[in-house]
C-alpha positions as CSV (number, residue, x, y, z in Angstrom):
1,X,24.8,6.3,1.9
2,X,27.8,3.8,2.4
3,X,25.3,1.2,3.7
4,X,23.4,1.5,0.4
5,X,26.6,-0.5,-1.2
6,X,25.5,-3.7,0.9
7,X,22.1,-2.7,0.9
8,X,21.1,-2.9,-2.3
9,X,22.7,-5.8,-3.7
10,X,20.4,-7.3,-0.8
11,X,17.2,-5.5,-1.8
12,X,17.8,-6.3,-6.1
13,X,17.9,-10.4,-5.3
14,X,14.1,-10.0,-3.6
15,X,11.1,-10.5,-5.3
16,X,9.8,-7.2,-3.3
17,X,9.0,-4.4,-5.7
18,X,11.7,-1.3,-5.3
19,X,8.7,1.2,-4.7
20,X,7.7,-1.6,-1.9
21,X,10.9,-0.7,-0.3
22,X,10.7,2.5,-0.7
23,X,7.4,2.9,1.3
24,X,8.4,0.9,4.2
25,X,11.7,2.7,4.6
26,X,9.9,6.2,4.6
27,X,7.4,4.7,7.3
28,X,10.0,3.4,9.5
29,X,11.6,6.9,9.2
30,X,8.3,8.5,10.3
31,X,8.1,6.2,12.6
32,X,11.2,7.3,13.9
33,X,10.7,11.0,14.0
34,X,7.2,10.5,15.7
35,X,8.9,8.8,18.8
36,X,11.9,11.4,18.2
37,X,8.9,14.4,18.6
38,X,7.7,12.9,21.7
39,X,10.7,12.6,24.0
40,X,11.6,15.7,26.0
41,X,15.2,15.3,26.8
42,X,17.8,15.7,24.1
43,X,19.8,12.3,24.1
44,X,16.8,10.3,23.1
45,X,15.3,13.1,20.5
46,X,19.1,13.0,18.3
47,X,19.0,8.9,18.5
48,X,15.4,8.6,17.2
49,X,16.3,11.8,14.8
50,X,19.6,9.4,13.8
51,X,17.6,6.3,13.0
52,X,14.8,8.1,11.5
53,X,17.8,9.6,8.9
54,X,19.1,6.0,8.1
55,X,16.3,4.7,5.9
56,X,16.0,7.9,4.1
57,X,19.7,7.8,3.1
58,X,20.3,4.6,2.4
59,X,17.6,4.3,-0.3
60,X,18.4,7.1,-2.6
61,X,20.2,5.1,-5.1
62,X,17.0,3.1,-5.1
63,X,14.7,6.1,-5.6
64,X,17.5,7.2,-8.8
65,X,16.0,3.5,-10.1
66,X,12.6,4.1,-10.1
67,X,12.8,7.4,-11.2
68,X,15.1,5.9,-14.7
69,X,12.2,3.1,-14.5
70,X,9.4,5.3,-14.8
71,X,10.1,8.3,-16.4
72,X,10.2,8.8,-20.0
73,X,13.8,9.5,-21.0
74,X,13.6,12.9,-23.2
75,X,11.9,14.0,-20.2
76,X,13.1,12.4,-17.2
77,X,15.3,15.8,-15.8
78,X,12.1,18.1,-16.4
79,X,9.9,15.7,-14.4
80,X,12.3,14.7,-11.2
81,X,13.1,18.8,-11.4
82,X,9.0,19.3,-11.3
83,X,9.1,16.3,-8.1
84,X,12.2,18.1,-6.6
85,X,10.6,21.6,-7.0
86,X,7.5,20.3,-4.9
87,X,9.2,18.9,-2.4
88,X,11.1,22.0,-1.5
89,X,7.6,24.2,-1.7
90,X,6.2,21.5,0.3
91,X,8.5,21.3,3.1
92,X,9.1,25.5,3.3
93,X,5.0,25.5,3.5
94,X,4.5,23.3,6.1
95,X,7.9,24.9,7.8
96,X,5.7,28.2,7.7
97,X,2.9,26.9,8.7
98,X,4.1,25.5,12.0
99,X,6.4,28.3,12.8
């Protein structure tokens, strides 16, 4: 999160769209976590597990952006609550399912 103070200064001065920026740094991070899932030894599975948690962090301020951009304002909380709400379900499911 404290690189997200240089960060995104950097990122608002480029013509690339916010939801542009958004997308690559979730694919880096699953990038990441792919190479992190196929190493057997430990010391390489918590540095790709580190870098894959970078891009993720750094651009939630971003994400707070597009969420104020495209939501409707009386209704902006019941809709990123709805987003968050789905997430969770989302991850417990799949958390199940490969338990």
């Amino acid at each position: 999160m404290t690189l997200s103070v240089v960060l995104l200064p950097f990122l608002s001065r480029t013509s690339i769209r916010k939801t542009v920026w958004l997308a690559m740094a979730r694919f880096l991070a699953g990038f990441c976590y792919l190479l992190a899932a196929w190493k057997p030894e430990l010391q390489p599975y918590a540095f790709w597990v580190f870098l894959g948690g970078l891009p993720g962090s750094v651009v939630y301020p971003l994400l707070t952006s597009v969420y104020h951009e495209n939501y409707p304002h009386r209704i902006r909380g019941q809709l990123f609550a709805w987003a968050s709400m789905v997430t969770m379900a989302s991850s417990a499911a799949l958390l199940y399912v490969v338990d």
